[in-house]
C-alpha positions in Angstrom: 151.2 170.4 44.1 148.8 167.3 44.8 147.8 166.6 48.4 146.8 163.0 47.5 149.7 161.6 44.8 147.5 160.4 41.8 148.9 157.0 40.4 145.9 156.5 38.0 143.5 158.7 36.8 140.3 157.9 34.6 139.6 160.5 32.0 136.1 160.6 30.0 136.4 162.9 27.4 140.3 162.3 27.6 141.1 161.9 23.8 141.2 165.9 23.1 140.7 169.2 24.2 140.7 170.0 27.9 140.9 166.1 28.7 143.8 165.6 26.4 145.7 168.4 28.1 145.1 167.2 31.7 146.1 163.8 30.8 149.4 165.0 30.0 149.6 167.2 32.8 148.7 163.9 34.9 151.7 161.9 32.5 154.2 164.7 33.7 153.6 163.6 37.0 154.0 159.9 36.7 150.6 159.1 36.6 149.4 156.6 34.9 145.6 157.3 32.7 142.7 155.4 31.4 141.3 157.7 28.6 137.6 157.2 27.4 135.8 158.5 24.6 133.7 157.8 22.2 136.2 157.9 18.4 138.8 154.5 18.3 141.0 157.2 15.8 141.0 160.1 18.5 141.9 157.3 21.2 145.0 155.7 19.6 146.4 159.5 18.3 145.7 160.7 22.1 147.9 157.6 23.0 150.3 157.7 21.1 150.9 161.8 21.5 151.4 160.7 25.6 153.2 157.7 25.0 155.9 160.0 23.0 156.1 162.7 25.7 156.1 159.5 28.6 159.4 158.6 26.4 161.1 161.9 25.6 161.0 162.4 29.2 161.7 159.2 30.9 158.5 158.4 32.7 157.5 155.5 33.4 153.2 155.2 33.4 151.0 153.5 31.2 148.1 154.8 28.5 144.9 152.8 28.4 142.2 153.6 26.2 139.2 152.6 25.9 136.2 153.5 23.2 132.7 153.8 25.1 130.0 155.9 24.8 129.6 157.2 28.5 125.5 157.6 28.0 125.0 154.1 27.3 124.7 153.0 31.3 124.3 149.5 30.0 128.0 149.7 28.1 129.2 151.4 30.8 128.1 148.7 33.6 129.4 146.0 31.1 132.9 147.6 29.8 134.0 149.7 33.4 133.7 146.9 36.1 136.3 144.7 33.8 138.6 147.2 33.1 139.0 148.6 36.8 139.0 144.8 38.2 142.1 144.6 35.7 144.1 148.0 35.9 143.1 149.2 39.3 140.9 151.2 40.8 141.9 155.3 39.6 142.0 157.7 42.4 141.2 160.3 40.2 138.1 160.0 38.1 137.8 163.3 35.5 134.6 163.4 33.9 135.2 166.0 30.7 132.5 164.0 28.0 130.4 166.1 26.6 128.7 167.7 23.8 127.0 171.2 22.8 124.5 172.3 20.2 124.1 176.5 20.6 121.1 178.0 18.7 118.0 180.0 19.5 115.5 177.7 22.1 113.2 177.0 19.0 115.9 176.1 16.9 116.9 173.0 18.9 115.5 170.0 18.1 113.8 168.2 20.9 116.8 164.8 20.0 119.5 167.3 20.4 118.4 168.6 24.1 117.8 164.7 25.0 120.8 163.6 23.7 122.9 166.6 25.2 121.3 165.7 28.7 121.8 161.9 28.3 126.0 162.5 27.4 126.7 165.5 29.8 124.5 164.4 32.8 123.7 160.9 32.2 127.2 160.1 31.1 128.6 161.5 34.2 125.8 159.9 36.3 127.0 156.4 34.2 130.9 156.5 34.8 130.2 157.5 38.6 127.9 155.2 39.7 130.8 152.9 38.3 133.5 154.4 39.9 132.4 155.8 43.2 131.7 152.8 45.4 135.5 151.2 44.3 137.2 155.0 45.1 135.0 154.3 48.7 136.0 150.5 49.4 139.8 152.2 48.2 140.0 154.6 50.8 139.2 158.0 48.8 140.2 160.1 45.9 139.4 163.2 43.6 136.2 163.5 41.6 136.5 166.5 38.9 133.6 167.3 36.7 133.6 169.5 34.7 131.0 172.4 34.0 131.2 175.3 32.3 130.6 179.0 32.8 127.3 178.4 31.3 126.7 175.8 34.6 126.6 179.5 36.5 125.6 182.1 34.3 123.3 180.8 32.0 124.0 182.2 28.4 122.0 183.4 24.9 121.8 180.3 22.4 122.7 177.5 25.3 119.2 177.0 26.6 120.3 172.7 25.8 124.1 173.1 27.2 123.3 175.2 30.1 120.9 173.0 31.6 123.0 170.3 31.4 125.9 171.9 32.7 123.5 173.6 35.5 122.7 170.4 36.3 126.6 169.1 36.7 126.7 171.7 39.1 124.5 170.9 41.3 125.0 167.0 41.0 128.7 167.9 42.1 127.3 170.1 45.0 125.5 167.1 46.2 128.8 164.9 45.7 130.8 167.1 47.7 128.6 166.8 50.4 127.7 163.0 50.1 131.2 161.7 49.5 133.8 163.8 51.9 133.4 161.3 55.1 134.5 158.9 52.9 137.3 160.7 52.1 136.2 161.8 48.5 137.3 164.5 46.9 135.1 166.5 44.4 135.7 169.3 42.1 133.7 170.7 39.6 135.6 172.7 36.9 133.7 175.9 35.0 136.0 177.6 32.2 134.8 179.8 29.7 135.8 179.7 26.2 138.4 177.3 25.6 140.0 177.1 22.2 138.7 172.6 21.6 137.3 170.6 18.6 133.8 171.4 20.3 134.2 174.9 20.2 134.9 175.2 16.6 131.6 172.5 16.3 129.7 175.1 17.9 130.5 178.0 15.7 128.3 176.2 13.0 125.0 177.0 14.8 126.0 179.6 17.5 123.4 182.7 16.9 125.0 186.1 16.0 123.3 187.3 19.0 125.7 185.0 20.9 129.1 186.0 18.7 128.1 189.4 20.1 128.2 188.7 23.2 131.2 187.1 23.8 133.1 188.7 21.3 135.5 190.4 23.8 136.0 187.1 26.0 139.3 185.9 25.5 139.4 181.8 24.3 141.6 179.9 27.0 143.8 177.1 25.8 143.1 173.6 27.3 146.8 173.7 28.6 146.0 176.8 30.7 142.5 175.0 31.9 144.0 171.5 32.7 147.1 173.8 35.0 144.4 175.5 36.7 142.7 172.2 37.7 146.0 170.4 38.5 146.9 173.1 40.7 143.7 173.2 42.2 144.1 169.5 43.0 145.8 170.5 45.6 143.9 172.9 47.7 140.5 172.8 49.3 139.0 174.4 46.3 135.6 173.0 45.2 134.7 175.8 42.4 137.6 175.9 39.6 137.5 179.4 37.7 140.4 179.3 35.0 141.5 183.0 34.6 140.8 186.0 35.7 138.5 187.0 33.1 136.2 184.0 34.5 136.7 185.2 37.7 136.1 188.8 37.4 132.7 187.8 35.6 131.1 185.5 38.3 131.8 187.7 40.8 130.0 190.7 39.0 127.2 188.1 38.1 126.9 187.5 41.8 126.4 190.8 43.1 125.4 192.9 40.5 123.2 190.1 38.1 121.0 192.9 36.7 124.4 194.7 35.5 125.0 191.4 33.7 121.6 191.2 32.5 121.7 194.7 30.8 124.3 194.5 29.2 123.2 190.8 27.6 120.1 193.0 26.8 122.4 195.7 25.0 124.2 193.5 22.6 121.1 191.4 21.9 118.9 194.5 20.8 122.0 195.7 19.1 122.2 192.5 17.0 118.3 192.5 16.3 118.4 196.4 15.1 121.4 195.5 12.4 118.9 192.5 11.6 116.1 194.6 11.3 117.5 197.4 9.1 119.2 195.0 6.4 
């Protein structure tokens, strides 16, 4: 399935959700994972949940955890150097931390779009610039960082989350380029809707114009998102699209953006006229 064998993989973000579910996937293949993230209580749950499937079916890797927060570059230059000179050097590096605050543009306070830029860009900035120039001196591996649909299509109430996510994008474009001589890898992951604990989060402050709009997009499961990646580990893919849903939508988007546009217009009006006559 893997065209390079990953024997250790780095996971920010690894401790639920989408990481969580591609850590196991990477456990079922023997790999061996270093899980990051912010919550000590998230980590040690995470570890034990892989160490019990690592038993029930005879593998033989090894959990680490570690509890960092990825935006802090000075934490990260202290705490990643140590641990890598220690365990190894991963060949896979999945950068999954991240955080979202959906409400209308005015609505977000100016801490919350700082903050969402410093953990979804900055924090991928701060585990890379720790981790690249060991996967070089190594001989290569797999970079996968992970977007979001709202990285390509940018969507009502995530003015803060897609910019930051636009702005993974386009970081990862640049890695592609920059790091394939040297026998790099990268992949940059986009799913939609994907049932995690930062998707329920978000329901607190989404706007209703936003409910309205992706009311008819199915919610993917992580297992379903960290399969897609793993098999796109594989191939010469650069752009991950989970289902066919995701896919369908950014290939309308790309040649028929005003169709997209319209109907985004439709269900916001729609929304505003219910508004307006209660």
């Amino acid at each position: 399935m893997m065209a390079m064998k990953v024997k250790l993989a780095l996971l920010t973000g690894g401790s639920s959700g989408i990481g969580l579910a591609v850590a196991a996937e990477l456990v079922r293949s023997g790999a061996s994972v270093i899980l990051v993230a912010r919550r000590e209580e998230q980590l040690a749950r995470a570890k034990a949940e892989l160490e019990r499937m690592a038993v029930r079916k005879a593998i033989r890797v090894r959990i680490h955890i570690l509890s960092l927060d990825v935006s802090d570059a000075n934490a990260v230059s202290k705490m990643i150097p140590p641990l890598l000179d220690k365990i190894g050097t991963p060949n896979l590096c999945y950068i999954g931390a991240g955080m979202a605050y959906p409400n209308h543009f005015e609505k977000i306070p100016l801490e919350i779009f700082r903050q969402t830029m410093d953990v979804n860009v900055g924090g991928a900035w701060n585990m890379l610039s720790a981790v690249i120039p060991r996967m070089k001196n190594d001989g290569g591996g797999i970079i996968a960082i992970v977007s979001s649909m709202a990285g390509l299509v940018g969507t009502y109430g995530y003015s803060a989350y897609a910019a930051s996510k636009f702005a993974l994008v386009g970081l990862s474009q640049c890695l592609r380029n920059e790091l394939k001589p040297d026998g790099i890898d990268v992949k940059v992951l986009c799913p939609q809707d994907t049932d995690t604990p930062q998707l329920a989060a978000e329901d607190k402050t989404k706007p209703d114009e936003t409910r309205r709009i992706s009311r008819n997009a199915p919610i993917m499961s992580p297992q379903t998102v960290a399969r897609a990646l793993m098999e796109a580990l594989g191939s010469k893919k650069f752009l991950i699209i989970p289902g066919k849903m995701g896919k369908v939508g950014w290939l309308i988007y790309r040649l028929f953006p005003r169709l997209v546009y319209s109907m985004f217009d439709r269900e916001v009006s729609y929304v505003r006229k219910r508004k307006t006559a209660s």
